[in-house]
C-alpha positions as CSV (number, residue, x, y, z in Angstrom):
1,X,30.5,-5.2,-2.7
2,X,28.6,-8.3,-3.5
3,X,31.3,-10.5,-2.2
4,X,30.3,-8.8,1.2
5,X,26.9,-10.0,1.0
6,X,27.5,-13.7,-1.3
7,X,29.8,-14.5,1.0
8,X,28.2,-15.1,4.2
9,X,24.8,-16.1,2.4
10,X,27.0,-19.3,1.5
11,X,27.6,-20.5,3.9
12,X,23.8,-20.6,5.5
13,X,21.7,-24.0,5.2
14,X,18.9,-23.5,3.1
15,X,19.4,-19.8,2.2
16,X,18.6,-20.3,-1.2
17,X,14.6,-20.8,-0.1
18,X,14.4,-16.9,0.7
19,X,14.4,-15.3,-2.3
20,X,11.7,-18.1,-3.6
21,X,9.5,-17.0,-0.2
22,X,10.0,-13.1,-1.0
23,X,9.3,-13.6,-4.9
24,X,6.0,-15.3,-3.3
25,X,4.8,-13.1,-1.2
26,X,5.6,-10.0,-3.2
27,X,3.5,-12.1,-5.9
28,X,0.6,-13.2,-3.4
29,X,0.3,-9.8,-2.4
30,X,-0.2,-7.7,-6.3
31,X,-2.4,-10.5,-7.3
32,X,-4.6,-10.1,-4.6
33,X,-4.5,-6.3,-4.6
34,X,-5.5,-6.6,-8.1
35,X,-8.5,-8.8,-7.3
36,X,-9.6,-6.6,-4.9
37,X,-9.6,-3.5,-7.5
38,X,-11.1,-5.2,-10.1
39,X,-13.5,-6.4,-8.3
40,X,-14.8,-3.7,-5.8
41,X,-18.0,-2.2,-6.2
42,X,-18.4,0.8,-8.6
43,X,-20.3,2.8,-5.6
44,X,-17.5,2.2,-3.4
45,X,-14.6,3.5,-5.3
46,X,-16.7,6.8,-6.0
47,X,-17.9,6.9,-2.2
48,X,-14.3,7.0,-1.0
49,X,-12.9,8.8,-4.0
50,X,-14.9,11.6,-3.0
51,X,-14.2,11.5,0.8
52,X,-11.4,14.6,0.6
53,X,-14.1,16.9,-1.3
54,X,-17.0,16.5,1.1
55,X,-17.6,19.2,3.1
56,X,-18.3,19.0,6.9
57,X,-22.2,19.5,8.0
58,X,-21.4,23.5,8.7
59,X,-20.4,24.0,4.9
60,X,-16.7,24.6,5.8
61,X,-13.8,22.9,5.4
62,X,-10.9,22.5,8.4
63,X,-7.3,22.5,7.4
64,X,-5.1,20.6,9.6
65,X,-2.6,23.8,10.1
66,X,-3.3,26.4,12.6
67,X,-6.9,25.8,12.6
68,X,-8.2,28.0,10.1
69,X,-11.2,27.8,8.1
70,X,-12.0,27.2,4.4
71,X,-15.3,28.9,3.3
């Protein structure tokens, strides 16, 4: 099967760049998604960590199916 792929990759100018481009982003990306975590505020990440427990200002919950109510 890979001769289905290698095959036409050959003969491409300058396909050898891709993988280098895709390795780099994939890298750019998890590097600055790790920045971000370590350094996001502490009040933050327990503000939104809690957003699914909150209850609305009526002190009941809404479900997304048929409308019915949590108490």
């Amino acid at each position: 099967m890979l001769k289905f792929v290698k095959g036409p990759l050959e003969s491409i100018e300058g396909v050898e760049i891709y993988p280098i481009i895709s390795l780099l982003i994939f890298f750019l990306f998890f590097t600055a998604l790790f920045w971000w975590v370590v350094t996001a505020r502490k009040e933050y990440i327990k503000e939104v960590s809690n957003l699914p427990l909150d209850l609305e200002d009526n002190g009941e919950m809404e479900t997304d199916f048929d409308n019915q109510k949590i108490d």
